[in-house]
C-alpha positions as MATLAB code, in Angstrom:
seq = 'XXXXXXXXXXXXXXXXXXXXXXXXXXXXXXXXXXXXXXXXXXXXXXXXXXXXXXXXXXXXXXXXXXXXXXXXXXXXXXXXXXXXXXXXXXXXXXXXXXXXXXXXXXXXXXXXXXXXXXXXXXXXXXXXXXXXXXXXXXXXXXXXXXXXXXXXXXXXXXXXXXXXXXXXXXXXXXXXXXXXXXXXXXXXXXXXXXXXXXXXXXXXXXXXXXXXXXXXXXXXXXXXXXXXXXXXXXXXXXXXXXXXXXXXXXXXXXXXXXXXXXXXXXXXXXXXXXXXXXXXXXXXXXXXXXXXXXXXXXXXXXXXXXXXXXXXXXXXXXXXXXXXXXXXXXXXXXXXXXXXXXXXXXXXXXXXXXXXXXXXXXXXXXXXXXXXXXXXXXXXXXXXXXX';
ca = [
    -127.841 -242.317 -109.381;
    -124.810 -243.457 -107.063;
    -122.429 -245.106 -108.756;
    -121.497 -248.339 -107.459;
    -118.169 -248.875 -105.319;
    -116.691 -251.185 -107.467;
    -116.244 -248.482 -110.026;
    -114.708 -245.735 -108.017;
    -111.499 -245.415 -109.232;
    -112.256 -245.047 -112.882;
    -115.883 -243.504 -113.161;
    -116.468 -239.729 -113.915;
    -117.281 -237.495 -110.556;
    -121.002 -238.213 -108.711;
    -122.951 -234.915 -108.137;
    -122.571 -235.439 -104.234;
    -118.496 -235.182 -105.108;
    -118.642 -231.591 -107.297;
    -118.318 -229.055 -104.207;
    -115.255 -230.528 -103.309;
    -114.047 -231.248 -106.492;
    -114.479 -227.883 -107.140;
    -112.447 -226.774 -104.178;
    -109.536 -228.685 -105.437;
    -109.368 -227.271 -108.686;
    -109.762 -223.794 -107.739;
    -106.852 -223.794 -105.449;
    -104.342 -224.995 -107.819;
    -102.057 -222.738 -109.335;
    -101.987 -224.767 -112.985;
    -105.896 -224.991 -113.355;
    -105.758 -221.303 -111.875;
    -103.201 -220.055 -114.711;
    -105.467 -222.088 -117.270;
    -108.964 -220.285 -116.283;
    -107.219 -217.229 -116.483;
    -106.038 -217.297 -120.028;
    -109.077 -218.733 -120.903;
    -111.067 -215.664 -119.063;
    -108.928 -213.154 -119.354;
    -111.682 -210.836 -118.980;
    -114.158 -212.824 -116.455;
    -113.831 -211.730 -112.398;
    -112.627 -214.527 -110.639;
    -115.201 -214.646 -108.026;
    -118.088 -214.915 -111.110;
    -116.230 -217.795 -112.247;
    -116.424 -219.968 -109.186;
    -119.594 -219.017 -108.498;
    -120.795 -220.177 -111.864;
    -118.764 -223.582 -111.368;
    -120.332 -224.243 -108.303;
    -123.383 -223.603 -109.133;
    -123.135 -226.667 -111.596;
    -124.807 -229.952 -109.478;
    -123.681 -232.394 -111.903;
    -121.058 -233.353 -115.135;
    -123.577 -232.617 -117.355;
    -124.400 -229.367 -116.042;
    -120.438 -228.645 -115.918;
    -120.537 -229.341 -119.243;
    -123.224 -227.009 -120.760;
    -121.858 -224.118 -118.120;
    -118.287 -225.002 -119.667;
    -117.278 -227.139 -121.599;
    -119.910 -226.433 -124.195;
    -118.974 -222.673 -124.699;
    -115.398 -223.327 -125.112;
    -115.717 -225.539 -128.023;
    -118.467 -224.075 -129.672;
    -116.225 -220.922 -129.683;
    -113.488 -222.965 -130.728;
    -115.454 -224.516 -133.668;
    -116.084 -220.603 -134.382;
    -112.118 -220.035 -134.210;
    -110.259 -222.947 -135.445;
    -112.368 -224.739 -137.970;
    -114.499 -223.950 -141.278;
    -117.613 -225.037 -139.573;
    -118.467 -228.390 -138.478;
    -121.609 -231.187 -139.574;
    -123.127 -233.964 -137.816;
    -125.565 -236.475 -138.877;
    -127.259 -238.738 -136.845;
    -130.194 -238.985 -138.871;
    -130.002 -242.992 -138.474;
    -130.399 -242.727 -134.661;
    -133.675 -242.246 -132.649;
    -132.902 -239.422 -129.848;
    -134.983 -241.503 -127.254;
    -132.172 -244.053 -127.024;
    -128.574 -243.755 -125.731;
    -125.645 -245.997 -127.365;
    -122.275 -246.938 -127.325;
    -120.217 -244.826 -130.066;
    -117.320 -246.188 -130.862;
    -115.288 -244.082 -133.919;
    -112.158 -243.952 -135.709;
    -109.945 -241.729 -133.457;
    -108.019 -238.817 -134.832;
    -107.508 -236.167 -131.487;
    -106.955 -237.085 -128.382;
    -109.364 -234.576 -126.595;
    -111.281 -233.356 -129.463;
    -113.315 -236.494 -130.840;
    -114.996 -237.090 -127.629;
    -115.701 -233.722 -127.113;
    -116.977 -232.399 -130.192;
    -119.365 -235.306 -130.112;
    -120.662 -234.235 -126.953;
    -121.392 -230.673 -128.322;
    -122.821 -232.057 -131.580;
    -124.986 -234.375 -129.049;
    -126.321 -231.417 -127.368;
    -127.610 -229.047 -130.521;
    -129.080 -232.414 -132.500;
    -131.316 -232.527 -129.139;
    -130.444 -235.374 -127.423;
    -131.041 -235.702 -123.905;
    -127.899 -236.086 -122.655;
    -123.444 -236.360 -123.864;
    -121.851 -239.279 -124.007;
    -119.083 -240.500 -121.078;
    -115.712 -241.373 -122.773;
    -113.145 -243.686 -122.249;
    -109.648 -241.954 -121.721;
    -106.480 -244.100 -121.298;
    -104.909 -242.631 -117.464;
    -101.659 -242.556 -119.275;
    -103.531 -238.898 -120.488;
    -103.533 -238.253 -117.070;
    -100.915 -236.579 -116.473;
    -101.517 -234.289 -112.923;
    -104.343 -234.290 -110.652;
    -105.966 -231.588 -112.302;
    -106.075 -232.590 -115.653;
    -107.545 -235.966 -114.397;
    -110.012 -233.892 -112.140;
    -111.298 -232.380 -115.456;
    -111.661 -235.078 -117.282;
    -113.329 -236.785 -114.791;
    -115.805 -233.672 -114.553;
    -116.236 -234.018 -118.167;
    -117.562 -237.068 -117.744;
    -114.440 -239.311 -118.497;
    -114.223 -242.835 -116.992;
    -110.374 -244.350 -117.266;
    -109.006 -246.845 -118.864;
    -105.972 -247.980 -116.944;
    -103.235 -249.625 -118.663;
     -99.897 -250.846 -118.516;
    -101.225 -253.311 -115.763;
     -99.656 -256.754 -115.194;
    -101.452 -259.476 -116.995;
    -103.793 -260.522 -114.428;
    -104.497 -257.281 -112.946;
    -105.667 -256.010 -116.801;
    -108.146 -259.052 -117.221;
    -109.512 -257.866 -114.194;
    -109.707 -254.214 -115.206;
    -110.860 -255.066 -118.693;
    -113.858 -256.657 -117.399;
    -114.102 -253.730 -115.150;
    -114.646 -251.569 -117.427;
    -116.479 -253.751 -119.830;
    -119.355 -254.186 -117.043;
    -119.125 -250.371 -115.868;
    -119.901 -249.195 -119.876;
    -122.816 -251.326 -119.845;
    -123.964 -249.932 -116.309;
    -123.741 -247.015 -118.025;
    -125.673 -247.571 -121.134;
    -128.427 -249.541 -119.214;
    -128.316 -248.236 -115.824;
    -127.618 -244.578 -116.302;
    -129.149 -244.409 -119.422;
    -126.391 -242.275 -120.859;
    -124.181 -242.586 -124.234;
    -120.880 -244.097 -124.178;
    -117.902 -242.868 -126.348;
    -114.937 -245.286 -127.405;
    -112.045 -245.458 -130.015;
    -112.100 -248.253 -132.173;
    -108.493 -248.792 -131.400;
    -105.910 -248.065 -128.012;
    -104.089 -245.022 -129.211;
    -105.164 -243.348 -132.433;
    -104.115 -244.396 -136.382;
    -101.009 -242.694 -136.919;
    -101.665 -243.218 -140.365;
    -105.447 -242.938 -140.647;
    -105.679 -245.848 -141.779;
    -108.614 -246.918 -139.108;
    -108.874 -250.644 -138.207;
    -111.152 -251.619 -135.452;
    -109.520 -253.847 -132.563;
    -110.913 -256.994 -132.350;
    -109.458 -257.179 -128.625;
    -111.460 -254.498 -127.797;
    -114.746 -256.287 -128.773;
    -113.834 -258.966 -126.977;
    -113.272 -256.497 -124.097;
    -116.906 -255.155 -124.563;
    -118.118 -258.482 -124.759;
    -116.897 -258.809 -120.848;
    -119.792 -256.916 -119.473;
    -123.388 -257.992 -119.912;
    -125.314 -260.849 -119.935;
    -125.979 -264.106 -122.568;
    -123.580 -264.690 -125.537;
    -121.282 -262.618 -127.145;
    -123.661 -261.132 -129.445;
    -126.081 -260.677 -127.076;
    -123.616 -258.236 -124.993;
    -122.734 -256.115 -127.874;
    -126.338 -255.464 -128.318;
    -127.106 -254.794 -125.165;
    -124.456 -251.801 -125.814;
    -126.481 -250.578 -128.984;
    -123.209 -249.963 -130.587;
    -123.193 -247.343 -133.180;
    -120.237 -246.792 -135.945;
    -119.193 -243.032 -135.871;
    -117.134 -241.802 -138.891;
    -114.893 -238.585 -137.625;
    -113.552 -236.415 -140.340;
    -111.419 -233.803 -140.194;
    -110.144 -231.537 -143.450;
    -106.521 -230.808 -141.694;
    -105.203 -232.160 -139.183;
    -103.466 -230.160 -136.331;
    -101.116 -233.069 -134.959;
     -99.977 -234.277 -138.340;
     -96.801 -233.085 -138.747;
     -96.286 -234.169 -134.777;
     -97.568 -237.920 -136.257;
     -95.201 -237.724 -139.249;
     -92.009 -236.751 -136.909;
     -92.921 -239.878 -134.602;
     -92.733 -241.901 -137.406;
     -89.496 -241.045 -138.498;
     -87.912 -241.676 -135.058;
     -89.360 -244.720 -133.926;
     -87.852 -245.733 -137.770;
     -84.372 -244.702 -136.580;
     -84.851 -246.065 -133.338;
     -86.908 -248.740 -132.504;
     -86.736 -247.958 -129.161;
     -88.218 -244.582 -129.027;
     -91.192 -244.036 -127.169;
     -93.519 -241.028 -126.816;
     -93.122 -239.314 -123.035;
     -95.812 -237.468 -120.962;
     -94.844 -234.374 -121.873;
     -94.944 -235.373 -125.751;
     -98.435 -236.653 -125.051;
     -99.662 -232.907 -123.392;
     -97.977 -231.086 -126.628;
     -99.812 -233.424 -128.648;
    -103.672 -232.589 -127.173;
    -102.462 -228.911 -127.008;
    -101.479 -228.688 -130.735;
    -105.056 -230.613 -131.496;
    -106.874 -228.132 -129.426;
    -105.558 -225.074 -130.672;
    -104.363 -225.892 -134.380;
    -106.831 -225.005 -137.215;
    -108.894 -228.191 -138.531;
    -110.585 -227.005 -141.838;
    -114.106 -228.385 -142.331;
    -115.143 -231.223 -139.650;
    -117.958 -233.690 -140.192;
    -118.973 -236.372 -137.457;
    -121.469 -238.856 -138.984;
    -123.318 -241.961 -137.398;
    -124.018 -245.109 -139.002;
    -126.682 -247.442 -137.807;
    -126.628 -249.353 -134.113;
    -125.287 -252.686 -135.587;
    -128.044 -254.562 -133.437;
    -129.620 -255.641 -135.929;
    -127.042 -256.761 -138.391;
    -125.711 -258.573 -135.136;
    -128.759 -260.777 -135.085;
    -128.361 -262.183 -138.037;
    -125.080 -263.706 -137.194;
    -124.679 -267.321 -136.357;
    -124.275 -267.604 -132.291;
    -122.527 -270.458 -132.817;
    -119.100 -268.720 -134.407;
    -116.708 -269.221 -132.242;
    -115.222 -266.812 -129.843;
    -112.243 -266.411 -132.107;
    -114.513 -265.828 -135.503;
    -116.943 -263.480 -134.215;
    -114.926 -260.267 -133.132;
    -112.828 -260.545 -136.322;
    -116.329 -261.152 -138.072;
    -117.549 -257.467 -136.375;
    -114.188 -255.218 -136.509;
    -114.456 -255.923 -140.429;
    -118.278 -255.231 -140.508;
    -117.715 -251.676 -138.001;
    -114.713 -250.678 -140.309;
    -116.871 -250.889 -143.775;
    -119.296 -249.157 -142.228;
    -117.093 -246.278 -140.746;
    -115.240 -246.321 -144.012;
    -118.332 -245.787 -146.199;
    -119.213 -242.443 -144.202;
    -115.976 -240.438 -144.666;
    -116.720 -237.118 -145.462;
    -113.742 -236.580 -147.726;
    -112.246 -233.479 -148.629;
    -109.559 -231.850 -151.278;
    -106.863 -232.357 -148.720;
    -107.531 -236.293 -149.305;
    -107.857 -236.149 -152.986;
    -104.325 -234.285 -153.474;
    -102.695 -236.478 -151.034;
    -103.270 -239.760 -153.035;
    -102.267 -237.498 -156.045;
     -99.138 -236.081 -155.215;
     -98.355 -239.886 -153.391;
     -99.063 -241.658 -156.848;
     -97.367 -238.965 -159.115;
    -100.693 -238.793 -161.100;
    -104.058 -236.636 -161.458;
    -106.303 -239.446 -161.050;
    -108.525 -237.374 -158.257;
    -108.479 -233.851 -160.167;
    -112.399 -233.533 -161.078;
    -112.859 -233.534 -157.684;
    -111.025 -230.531 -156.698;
    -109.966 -227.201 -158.348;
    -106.322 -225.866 -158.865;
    -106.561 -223.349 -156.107;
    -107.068 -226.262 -153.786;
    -104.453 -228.142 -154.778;
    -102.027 -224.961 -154.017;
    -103.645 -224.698 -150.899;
    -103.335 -228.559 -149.930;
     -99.520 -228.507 -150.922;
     -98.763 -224.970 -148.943;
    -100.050 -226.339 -146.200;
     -98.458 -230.136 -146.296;
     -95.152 -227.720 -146.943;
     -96.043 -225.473 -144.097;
     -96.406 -228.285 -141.627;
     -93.235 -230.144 -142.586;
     -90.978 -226.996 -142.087;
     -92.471 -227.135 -138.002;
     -90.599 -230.721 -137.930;
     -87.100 -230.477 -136.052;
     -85.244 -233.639 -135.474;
     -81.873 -234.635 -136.198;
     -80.888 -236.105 -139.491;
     -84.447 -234.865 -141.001;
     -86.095 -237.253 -143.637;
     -87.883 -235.025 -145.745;
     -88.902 -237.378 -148.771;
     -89.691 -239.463 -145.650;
     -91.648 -237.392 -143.839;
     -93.606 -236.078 -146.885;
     -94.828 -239.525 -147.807;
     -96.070 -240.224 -144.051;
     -97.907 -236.851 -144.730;
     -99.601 -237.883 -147.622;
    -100.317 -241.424 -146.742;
    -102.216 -239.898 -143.455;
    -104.207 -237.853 -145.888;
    -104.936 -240.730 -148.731;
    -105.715 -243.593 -146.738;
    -109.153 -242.398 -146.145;
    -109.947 -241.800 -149.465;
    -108.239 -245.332 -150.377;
    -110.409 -247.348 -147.335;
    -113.680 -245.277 -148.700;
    -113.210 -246.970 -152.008;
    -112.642 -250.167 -150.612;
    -115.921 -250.629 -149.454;
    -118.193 -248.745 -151.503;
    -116.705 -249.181 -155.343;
    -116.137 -245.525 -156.064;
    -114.075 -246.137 -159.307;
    -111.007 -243.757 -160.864;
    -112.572 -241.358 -163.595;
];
């Protein structure tokens, strides 16, 4: 299907665009240097002729993108689950999920997508401040990414937001594909996961009818993402600790390619992705008449219980609450080896943190509060008392 012209500068690549897609990719030295460590062993002329043979994203995907992270799941994690029991495969829908990697969510999803036999990925909103050369957005694009531009002036966003509202539910309806969002711009430094209720109202742009109406038409479906370790952590922790000594710190470009890098490559522990229910029909039995203000507030609350409920949680979150609180409260639910293993490696990824005037006792708490919070939101919502 051809994509429609008022969503060319932020859709993924149409199949009639690949050949010469693929010409600009191969001739650039970066991309070059990046197949080449990635195939060390591969002859270059096998390589483009398996990437053109690909006629669409999808197809780029499977050839690729698929056998990359399934031997990355091999390398750099202790094996990875997905349930999406809850969904029928016949469908497509609008994931939106707690976000903890920048590259990885989407993409694992994808894979998992694939072996549970669904007919097709998902396409997945990527802010262009990602973005950073024309390669890497050349690749995302080819991995099906559609871009979120921001940083716009006021009016100019409006107009993008609604944009990009109307383009996910062309997608969804039109291209009868799956949709992948973060619940939030940016992820949870903390992990402590809060859905925006500006971007509801964002996905309430698009569609037709009342509010309610529109998110159904997106079939939205809460995905938990869970991760034993995370890669980026101590990266999160150090951010924390200058934007506390100076306000005015931001992140750069380059801090923002170091960041996916260490999430690609750094070891993740056990990983389970797990979908709730499209809220469709929980949506109908709200009142239409809410106002405009009540209602997203009314469905961030409902999304976060229900991505809370599904954490798979793991001894890395039962120590961290521990060692936070000073007390065993959580010890039935692992073993002493793990909790030597939990600390070495909290210990191990503080000592990779090198800033000026270094906070340990600082940093260590933003460690274990990034570990703890899930376990603290899980109880929230589904009464799991201290024993």
């Amino acid at each position: 299907m051809r994509t429609p012209v008022v969503y060319e500068n932020i859709r993924p690549f149409d199949p009639e665009e690949l050949p010469q897609v693929f010409d600009r990719l191969l001739a650039d030295p970066q991309f070059s240097a990046v197949l080449n460590h990635l195939y060390p062993d591969v002859p270059r002329p096998m390589l483009e002729k398996k990437m053109r043979s690909c006629t669409d994203t999808l197809s780029f995907q499977k050839a690729f993108s698929y056998v990359f992270l399934k031997d990355l799941l091999q390398k750099r994690s202790k094996g990875a689950t997905f349930d999406a029991s809850v969904l029928d495969k016949t469908k497509h829908y609008t994931f939106l999920s707690n976000h903890r990697d920048i590259v990885l969510d989407a993409a694992f999803l994808s894979v998992f997508l694939i072996d549970a036999g669904f007919d097709t990925t998902c396409e997945v909103a990527i802010g262009d401040n990602l973005l950073a050369t024309p390669w890497i957005k050349d690749l995302a694009r080819l991995n099906k990414s559609f871009i979120v531009q921001r940083s716009l002036p006021p009016r100019q966003m409006l107009e993008a937001s609604k944009r990009l509202s109307e383009y996910m539910h062309f997608v969804v309806r039109e291209k009868r594909d799956n949709v992948w969002i973060a619940q939030r711009e940016g992820r949870a430094k903390d992990s402590n996961d809060r859905t925006q209720p500006a971007l509801l109202k964002m996905l309430a742009m698009g569609g037709e009818g009342n509010c309610i109406e529109r998110w159904q038409q997106l079939h939205i479906v809460p995905l938990t993402i869970s991760y034993e370790y995370d890669p980026c952590d101590y990266l999160k922790a150090r951010e924390f600790q200058l934007k506390r000594d100076n306000p005015d710190w931001k992140k750069s470009a380059a801090d923002d390619v170091i960041s996916m890098q260490t999430g690609i490559m750094g070891y993740k522990g056990r990983i389970h992705f797990h979908c709730g229910p499209s809220i469709d029909r929980w949506l109908s039995t709200l009142d239409p008449e809410l106002s405009k203000a009540e209602l997203p507030l009314l469905v961030a609350k409902y999304l976060d219980g229900e991505i809370y409920k599904n954490y798979c949680l793991y001894p890395s979150n039962y120590v961290a609450d521990d060692l936070l609180t000073g007390e065993n409260r959580w010890e039935k639910y692992y073993s002493d080896d793990d909790r030597r293993e939990v600390e070495s490696y909290f210990e191990a990824q503080l000592a990779k943190i090198d800033i000026e005037n270094k906070d340990e006792d600082y940093l260590r708490e933003r460690l274990y509060t990034m570990y703890a919070n899930p376990l603290r939101n899980h109880c929230m919502v589904t009464g799991l008392h201290l024993v």
